[in-house]
Backbone bond lengths (Angstrom), bond angles and torsions (degrees), N, CA, C in turn:
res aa  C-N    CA-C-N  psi(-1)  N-CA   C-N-CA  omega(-1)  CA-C   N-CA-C  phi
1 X - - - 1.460 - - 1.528 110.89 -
2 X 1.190 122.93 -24.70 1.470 129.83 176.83 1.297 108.45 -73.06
3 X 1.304 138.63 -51.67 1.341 135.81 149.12 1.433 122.53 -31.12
4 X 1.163 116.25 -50.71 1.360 114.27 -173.52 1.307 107.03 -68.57
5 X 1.330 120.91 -35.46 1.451 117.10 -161.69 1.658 89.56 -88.09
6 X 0.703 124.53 -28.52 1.728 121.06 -174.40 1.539 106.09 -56.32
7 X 1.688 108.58 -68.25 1.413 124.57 -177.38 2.041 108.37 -59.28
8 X 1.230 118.09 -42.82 1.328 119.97 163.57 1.256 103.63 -24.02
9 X 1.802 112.83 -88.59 1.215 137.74 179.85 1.698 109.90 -34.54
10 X 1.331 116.24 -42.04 1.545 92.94 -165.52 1.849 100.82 -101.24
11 X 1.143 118.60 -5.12 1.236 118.87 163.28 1.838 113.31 -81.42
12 X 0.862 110.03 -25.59 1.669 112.94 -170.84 1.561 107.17 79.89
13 X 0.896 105.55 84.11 1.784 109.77 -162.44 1.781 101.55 -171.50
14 X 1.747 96.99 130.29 1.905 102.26 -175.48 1.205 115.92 -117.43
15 X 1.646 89.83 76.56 1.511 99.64 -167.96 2.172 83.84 -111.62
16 X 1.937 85.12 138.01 1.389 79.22 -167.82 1.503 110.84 -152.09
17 X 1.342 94.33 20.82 1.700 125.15 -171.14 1.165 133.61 -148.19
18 X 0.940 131.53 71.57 1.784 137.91 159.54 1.581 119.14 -33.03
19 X 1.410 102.16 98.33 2.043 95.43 165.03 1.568 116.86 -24.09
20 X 1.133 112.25 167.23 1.693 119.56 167.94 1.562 83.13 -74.26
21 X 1.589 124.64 -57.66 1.570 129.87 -144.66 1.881 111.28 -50.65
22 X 1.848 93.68 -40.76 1.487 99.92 -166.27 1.990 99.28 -86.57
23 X 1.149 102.14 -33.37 1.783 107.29 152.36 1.338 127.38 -41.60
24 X 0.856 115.33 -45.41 1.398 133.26 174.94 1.646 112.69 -64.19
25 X 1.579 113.16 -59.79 1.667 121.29 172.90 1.270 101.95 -48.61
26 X 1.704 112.26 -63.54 1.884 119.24 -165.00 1.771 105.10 -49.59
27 X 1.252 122.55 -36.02 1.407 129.82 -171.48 1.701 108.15 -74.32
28 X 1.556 119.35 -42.07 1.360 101.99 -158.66 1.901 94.70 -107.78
29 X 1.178 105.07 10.47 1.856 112.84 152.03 1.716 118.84 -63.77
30 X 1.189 108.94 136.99 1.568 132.85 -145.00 2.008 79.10 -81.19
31 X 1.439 119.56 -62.70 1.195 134.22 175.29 1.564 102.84 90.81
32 X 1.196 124.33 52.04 1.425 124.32 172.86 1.214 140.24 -16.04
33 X 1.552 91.45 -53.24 1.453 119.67 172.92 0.967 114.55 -113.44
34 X 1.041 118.71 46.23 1.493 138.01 131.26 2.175 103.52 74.83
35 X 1.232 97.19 -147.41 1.710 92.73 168.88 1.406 130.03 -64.09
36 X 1.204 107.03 -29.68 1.590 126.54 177.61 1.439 105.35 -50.79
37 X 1.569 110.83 -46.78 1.393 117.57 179.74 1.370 116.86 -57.07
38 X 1.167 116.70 -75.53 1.593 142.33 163.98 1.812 104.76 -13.04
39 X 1.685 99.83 -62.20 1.160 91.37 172.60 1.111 142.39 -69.53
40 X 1.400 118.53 -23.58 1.690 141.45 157.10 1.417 90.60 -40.14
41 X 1.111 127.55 -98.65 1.502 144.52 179.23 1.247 117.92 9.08
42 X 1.835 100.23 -72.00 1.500 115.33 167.82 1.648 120.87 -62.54
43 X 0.753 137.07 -17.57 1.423 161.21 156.83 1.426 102.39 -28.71
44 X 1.431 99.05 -75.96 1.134 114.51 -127.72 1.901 86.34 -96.50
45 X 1.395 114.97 -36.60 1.508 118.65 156.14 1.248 120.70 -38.89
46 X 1.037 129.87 -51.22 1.378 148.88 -169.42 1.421 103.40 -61.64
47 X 1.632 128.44 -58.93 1.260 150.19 -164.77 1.519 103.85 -70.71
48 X 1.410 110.84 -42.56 1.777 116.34 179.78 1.488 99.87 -103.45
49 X 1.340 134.90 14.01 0.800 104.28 152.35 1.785 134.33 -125.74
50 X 1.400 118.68 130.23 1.212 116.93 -153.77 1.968 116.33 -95.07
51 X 0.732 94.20 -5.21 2.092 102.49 157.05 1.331 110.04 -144.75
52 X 1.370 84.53 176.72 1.893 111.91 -163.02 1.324 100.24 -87.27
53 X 1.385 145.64 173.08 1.528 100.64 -41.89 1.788 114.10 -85.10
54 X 1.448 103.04 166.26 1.442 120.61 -158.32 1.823 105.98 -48.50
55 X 1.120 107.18 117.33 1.545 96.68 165.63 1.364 114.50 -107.09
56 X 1.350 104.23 172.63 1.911 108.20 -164.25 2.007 82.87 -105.17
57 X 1.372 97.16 124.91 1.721 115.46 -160.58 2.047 76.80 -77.03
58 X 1.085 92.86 168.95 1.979 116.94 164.20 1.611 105.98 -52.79
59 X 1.636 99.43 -55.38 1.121 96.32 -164.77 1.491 111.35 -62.89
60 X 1.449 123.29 -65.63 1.484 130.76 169.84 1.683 102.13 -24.27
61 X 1.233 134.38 -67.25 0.976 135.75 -160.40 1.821 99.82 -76.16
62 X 1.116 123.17 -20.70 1.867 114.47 159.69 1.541 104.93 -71.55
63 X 1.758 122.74 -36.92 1.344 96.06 178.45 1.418 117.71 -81.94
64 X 1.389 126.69 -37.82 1.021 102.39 161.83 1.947 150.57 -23.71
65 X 1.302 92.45 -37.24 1.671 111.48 -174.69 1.348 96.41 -94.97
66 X 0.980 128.01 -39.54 1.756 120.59 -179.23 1.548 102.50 -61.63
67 X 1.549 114.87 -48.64 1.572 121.30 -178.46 1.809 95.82 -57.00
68 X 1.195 129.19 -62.11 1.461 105.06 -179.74 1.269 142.79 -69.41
69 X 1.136 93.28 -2.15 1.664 101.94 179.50 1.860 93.31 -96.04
70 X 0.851 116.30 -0.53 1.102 126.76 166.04 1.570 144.56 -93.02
71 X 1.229 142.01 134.80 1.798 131.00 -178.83 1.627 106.99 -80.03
72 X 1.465 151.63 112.35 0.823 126.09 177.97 1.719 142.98 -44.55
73 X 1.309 100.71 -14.56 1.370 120.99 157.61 1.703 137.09 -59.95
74 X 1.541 90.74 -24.66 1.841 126.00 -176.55 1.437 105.14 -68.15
75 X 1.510 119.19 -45.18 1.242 121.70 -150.16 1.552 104.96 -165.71
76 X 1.194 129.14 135.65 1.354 144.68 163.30 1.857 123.73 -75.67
77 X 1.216 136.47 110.59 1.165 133.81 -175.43 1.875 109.45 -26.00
78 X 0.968 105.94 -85.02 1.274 117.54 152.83 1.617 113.05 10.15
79 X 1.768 107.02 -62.57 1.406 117.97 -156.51 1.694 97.65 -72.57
80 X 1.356 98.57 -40.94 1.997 124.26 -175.08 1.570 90.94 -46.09
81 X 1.576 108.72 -67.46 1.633 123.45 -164.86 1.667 100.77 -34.76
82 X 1.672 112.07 -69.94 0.744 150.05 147.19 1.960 126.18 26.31
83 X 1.912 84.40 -78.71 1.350 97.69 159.54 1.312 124.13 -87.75
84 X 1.299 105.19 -29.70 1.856 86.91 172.60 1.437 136.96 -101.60
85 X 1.753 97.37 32.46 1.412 109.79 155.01 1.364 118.55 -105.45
86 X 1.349 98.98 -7.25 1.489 105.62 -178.66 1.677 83.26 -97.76
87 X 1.320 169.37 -67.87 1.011 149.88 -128.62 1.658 92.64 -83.70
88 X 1.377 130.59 -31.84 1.524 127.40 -156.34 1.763 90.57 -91.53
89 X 1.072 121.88 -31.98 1.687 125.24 156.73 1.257 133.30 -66.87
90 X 1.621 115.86 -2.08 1.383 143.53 176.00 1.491 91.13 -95.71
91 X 1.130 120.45 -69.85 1.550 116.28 -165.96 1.241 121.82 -80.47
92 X 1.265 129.44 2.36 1.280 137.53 160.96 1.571 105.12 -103.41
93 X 0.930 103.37 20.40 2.008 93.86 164.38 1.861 110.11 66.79
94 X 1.312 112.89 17.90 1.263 112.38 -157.61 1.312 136.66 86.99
95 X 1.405 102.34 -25.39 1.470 98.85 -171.78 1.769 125.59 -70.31
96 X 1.140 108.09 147.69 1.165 116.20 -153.91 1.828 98.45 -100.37
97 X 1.103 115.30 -61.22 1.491 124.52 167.27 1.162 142.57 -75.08
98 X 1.274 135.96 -179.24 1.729 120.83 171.50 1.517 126.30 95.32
99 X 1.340 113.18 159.47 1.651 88.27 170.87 1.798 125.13 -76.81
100 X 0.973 119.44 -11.58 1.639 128.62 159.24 1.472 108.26 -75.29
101 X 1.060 134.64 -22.34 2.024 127.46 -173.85 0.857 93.43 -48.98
102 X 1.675 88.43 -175.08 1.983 115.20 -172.16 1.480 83.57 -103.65
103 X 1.252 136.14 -19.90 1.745 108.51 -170.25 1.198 102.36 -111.06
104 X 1.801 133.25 41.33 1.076 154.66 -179.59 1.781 89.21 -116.49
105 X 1.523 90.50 -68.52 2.021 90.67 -160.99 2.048 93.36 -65.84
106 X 0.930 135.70 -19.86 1.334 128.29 -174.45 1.628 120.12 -106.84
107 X 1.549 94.28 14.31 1.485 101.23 164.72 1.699 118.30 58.34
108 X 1.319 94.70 48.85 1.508 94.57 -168.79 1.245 96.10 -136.31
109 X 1.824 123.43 170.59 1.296 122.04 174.15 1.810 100.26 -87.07
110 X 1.349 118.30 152.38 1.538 106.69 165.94 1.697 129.23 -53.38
111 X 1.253 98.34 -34.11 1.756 89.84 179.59 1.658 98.28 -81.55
112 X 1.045 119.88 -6.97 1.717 102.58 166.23 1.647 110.16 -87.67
113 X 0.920 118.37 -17.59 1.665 123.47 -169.13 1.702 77.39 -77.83
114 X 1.556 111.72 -57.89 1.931 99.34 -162.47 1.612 109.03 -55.31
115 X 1.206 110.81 -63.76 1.279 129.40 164.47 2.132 105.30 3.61
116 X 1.472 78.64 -80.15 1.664 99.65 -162.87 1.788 84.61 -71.43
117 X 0.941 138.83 -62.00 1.552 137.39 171.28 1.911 96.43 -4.44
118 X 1.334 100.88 -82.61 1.018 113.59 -151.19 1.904 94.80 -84.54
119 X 0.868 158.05 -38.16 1.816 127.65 125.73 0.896 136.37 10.97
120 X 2.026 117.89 -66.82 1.010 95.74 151.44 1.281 135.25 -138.09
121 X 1.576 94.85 81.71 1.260 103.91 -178.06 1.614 141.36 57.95
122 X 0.959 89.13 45.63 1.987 97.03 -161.96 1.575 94.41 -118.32
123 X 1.499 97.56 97.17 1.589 111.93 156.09 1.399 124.46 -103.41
124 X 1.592 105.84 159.41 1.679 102.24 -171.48 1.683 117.00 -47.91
125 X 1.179 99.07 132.17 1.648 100.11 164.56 1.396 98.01 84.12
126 X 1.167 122.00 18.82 1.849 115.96 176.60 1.731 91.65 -96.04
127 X 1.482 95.12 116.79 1.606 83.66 -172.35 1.796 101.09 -122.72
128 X 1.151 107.48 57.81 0.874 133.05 -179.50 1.662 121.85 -50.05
């Protein structure tokens, strides 16, 4: 709840309620990475999500499951992010905008898809 109210606040957003349902996921997560993670998480919920109360976006809930099928030692959040903007930029032909883009199917605005693109490092054809 301290997260949420933090990211609320610095997004301008009155989100001020967590489901039991998405409570429930955040609780029986292993959390590898410890708080850092958690807070990524909430972050990034907060940012995709556009009414109250907070839902756990697709995406959050793909990293989540990639992180458990995972050792935290295996792979870096980051790396997860990573590939499946490069796979959702694979299957959209690159495109970045539009109603077919990758920051259409990943629920994002386009200058945040470039943004994070270029973060981390994801150029065409890095098929990493």
């Amino acid at each position: 709840h301290f997260f949420l109210e933090n990211y609320s606040k610095r997004t301008g957003k009155n989100i001020a309620t967590i489901p039991e349902k998405t409570m429930q996921l955040l609780r029986t997560h292993d959390w590898p990475g410890n708080v850092r993670e958690l807070k990524g998480i909430i972050e990034r919920m907060v940012i995709t999500n556009f009414d109250t109360p907070l839902e756990l976006s697709e995406k959050a809930a793909y990293v989540i499951e990639q992180i458990k099928k995972t050792s935290a030692s295996e792979i870096t959040l980051a790396a997860i992010e990573k590939k499946h903007i490069s796979q959702v930029l694979q299957k959209t032909g690159w495109r970045i905008e539009g109603p077919k883009g990758a920051a259409k199917l990943l629920g994002m605005h386009p200058s945040t898809l470039r943004y994070r693109m270029k973060k981390l490092d994801i150029i065409r054809y890095d098929f990493e």
